[in-house]
N, C-alpha and C positions, 0 to 999 in steps of 0.2 A: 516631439511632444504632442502635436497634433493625431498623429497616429494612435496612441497610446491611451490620450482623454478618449477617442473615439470608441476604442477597444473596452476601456473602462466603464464607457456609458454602455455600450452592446453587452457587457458581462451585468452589469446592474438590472436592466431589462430585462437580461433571459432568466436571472435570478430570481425575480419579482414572477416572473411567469410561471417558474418551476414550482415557486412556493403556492400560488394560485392551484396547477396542478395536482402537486403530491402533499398540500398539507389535509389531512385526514382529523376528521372529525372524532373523541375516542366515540368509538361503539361495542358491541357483543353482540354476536351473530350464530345460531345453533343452527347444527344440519348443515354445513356449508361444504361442499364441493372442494376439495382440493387436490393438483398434481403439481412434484417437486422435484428437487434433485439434494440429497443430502450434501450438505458443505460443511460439518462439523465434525468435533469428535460425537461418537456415543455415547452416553453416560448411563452409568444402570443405578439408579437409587431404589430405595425403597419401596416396590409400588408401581414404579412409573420408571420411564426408559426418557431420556432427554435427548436430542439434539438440535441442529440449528440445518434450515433448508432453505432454498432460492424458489421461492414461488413462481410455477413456470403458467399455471392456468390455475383458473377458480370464479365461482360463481361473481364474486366482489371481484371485477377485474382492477379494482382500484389497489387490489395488494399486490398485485401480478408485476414478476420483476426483482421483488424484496426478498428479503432475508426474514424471516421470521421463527420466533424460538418454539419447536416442535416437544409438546409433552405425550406422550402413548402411556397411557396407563394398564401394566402389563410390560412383558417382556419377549416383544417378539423376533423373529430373528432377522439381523438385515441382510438379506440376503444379495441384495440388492442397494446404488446408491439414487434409485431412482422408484418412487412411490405414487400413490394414490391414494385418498381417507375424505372418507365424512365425518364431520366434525365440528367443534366449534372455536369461533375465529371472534379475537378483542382484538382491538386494537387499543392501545394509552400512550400519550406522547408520542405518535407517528412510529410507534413499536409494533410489531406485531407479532401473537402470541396464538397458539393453535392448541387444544387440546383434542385428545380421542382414544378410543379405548380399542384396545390392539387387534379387533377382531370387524373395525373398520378400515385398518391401516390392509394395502394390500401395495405388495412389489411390485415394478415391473422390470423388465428385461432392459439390461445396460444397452445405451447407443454409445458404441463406441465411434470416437473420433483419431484424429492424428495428436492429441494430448492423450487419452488411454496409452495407446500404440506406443508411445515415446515411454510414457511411466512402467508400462509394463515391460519393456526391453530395459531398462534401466536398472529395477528390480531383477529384473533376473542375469542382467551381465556382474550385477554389481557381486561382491563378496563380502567387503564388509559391511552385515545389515543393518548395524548402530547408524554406520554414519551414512545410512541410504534417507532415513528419515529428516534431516537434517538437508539433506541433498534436495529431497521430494518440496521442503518446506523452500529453501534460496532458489530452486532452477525454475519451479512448476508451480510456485503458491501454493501449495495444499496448505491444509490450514498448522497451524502451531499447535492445536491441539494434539496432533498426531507425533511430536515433540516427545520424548520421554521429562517428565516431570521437572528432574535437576537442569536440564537444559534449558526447559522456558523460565525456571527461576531466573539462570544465569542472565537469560539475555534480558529479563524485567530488570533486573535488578540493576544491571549497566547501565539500561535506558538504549542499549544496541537492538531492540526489538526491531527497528526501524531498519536496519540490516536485512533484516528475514524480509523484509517483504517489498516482492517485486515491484520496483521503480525505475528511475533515469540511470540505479549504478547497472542494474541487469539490462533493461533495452540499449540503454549505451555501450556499455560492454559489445554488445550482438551488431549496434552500428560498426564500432569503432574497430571490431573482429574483421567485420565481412566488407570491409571498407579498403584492407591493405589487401583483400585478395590477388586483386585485379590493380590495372591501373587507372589512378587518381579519379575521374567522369565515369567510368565504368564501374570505377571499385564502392561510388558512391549509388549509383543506382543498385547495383547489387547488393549493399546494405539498407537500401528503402523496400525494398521488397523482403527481405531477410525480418527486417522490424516489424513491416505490416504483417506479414506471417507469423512471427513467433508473438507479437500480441493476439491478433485473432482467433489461433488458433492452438497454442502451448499453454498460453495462463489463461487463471477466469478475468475478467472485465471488471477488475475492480477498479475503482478511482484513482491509487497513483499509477496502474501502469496505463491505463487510457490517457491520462495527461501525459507521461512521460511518451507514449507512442506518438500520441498525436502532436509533439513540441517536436521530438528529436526527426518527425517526418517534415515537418513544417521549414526546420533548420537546414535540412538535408535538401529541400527544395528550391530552397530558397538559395542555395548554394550554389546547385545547377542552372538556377538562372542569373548568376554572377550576382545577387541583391547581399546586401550586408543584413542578414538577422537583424530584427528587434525582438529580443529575447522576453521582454516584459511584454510585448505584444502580442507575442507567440504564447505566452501564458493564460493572457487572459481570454486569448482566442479560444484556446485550449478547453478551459474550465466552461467557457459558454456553447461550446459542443456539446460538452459530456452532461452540462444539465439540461439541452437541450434533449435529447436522448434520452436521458438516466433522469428524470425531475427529480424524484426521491434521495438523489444523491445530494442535494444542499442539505439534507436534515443528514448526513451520512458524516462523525468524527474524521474518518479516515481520507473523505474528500477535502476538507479543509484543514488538515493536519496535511495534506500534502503539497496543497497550493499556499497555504502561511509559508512554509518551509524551503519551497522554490522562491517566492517572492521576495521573501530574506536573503536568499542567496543571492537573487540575481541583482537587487537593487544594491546589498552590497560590497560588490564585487564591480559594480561596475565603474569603467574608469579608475580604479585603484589600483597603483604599481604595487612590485613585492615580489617576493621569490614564488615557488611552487608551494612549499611547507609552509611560510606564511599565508596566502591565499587557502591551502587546504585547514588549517586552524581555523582563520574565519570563516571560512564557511560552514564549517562543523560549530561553531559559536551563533552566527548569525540563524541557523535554522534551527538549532534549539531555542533558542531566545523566541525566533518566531512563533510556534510549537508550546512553547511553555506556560501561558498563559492560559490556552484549550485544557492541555496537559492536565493542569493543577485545577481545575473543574473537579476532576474523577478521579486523577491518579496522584503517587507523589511523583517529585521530580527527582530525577538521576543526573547532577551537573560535570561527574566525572568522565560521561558521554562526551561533553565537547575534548577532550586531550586523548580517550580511548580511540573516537573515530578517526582521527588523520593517523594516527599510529596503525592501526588496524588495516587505513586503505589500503598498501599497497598488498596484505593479506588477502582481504576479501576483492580486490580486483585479479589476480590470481587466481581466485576459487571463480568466478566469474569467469574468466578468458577459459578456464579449465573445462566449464560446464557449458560455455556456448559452443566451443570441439567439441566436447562427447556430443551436442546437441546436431552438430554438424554429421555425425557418423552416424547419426538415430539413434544414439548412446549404446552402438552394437561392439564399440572400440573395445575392449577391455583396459588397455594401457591406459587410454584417457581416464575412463570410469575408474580404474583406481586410483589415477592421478589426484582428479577430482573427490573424490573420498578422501583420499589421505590428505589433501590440501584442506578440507572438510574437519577433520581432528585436528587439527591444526589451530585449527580459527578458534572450532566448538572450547580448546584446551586452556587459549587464552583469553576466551570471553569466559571459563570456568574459573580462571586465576584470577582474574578482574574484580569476579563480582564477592570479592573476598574483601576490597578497597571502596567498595562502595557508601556513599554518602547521600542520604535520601533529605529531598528536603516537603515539607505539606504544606504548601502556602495558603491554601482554602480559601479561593477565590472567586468570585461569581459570574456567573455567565457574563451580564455585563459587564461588569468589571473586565473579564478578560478580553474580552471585543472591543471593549476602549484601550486597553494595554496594545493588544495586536493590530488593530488597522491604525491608533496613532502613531506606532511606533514607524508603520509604513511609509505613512505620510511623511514624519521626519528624517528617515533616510533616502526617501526621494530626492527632497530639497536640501539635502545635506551633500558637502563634497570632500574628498579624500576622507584625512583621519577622522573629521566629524561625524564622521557615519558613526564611530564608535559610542556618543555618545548617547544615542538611543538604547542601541544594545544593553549598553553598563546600565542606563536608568531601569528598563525594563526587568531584568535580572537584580539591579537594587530592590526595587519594588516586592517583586515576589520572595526578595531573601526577609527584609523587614516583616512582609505578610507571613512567614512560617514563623519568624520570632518573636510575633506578638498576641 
């Protein structure tokens, strides 16, 4: 316990820090200096060209780092996912938004790396090019934009969006692969290096797979020096890395949607007997619940997520083990890559039959409101033991069901 309060206060700290750092005053700034890397889909409206970029440089180094939503008035070509533009830059609510007129937007020439390399062999071994997109989105993060339409319905509507996007089931998968290689000390070194590599360099650096990297290397380490994990440790360790690094990442949903949703897991699950199917229910329970309360800020909730995902698992761990081989061959296998595709329609066919059963609920909740739902509920399954864990879960999930029906 001592360990843990210690972790907690060091997470609290770098927290406080990061907000010091990256919280941003709103402003409006013309003429401002920008280079980027496109990360979104493109959208052509009316007028203007939309998409979403990672600000790589710029006069405001205070934006540098972030995601910011790119308007080009005009319709120029991308020829390129990598730019340059004078412009002008708002920022509102620690958002940041960029306007410019298409004849300051200038491309420049792709750097490619060992993630192009991989996507473009991929692409091109693959055959079926429906479920390449699909592929691009589970293996490599590309964004979901890049989704054909009915597919992102599908997985909205399930509330399996959480599936698509690289975390502990893809970096674990890639441990848990390159682990049985070899033997047991070797086979485990061999999967810490496999992990550091395909985080660094196959996905972007977004918030769950940096916590998921940086826990399953921590676990993996901690292993070869014969220590027992503290798995809540390693979390909070985790999270005060990535804002140490990343500060902009505390204002970031997707950082805290993914650290609620571990910390649910891992607190209840701990010390609690059961089969495999029962421990995969609750966990699929406990990190919705955790999740759901941010959730229902902005979206509705999908509760039929907690009984699709353990049914699902052993599908998408499959598509997984399928896609870290082809990843192993540089996705030049063809066998593999159709494997992985057609294990790919598979998945895509029964999260399309799913979301036919689904059941939405709006609890319309408030910021704080949800941040007293989600950190008490923590608290109470800390201090909770066996079946009483449950009873947070149920109250929290009462809670927001009364908040939609009233």
């Amino acid at each position: 316990m001592r360990e843990e309060l210690f972790h907690l206060l060091l997470f609290l700290a770098i927290s406080l820090l990061a907000f010091q750092r990256a919280n941003l005053p709103d402003f409006y700034e013309k003429h401002v200096y920008v280079k980027g890397t496109v990360v979104g889909d493109v959208q052509v409206e009316e007028g203007y060209t939309l998409t979403k970029i990672r600000v790589e440089e710029s006069e405001i180094e205070e934006i540098e780092g972030r995601k910011a939503l790119l308007k080009v008035f005009g319709y120029p070509p991308f020829r390129s996912n990598r730019l340059e533009l004078l412009g002008n830059v708002s920022v509102r609510n620690n958002r940041v938004y960029i306007w410019a007129s298409s004849r300051e937007v200038r491309f420049l020439p792709e750097e490619k790396g060992v993630r192009d390399f991989l996507i473009e062999r991929y692409i091109r071994t693959s055959k079926d090019k429906e479920a390449t997109a699909l592929g691009l989105s589970f293996l490599f993060g590309e964004p979901r934009e890049f989704l054909p339409s009915e597919v992102q319905r599908s997985f909205l509507s399930t509330g399996l969006v959480h599936l698509l996007v690289v975390s502990g089931l893809h970096v674990g998968t890639v441990a848990l692969t390159l682990s049985y290689m070899l033997p047991k000390l070797w086979g485990l070194r061999f999967s810490l290096v496999g992990v550091i590599l395909y985080v660094l360099f196959v996905v972007p650096h977004e918030p769950p797979v940096l916590r998921a990297g940086i826990m399953i290397s921590l676990v993996i380490l901690s292993i070869l020096s014969f220590r027992q994990p503290n798995t809540l440790s390693i979390l909070l360790f985790s999270g005060s890395v990535i804002l140490l690094l990343y500060p902009h990442y505390l204002f970031s949903y997707s950082f805290w949607l993914s650290f609620m949703a571990t910390a649910y897991i891992i607190l209840t699950l701990h010390d609690l007997e059961g089969s495999w199917g029962f421990k995969t229910l609750l966990a699929s329970l406990s990190a919705f619940t955790g999740v759901s309360p941010l959730v229902g800020t902005f979206s509705y909730l999908s509760p039929l997520s907690v009984l699709l995902t353990p049914i699902l698992a052993p599908i998408v761990l499959i598509y997984a083990l399928l896609g870290v081989l082809s990843l192993f061959t540089a996705m030049s296998f063809p066998p593999f890559v159709d494997l992985f595709n057609l294990w790919g329609r598979l998945f895509e066919g029964v999260v399309s039959f799913s979301s036919h059963l689904s059941l939405h609920l709006y609890p319309s909740v408030s910021s704080g409101e949800a941040w007293l739902l989600s950190i008490s509920g923590l608290v109470l399954i800390y201090f909770t033991k066996g079946a009483w864990k449950l009873l947070p879960l149920l109250f929290i999930n009462g809670w927001l069901l009364l908040r939609t029906l009233a």
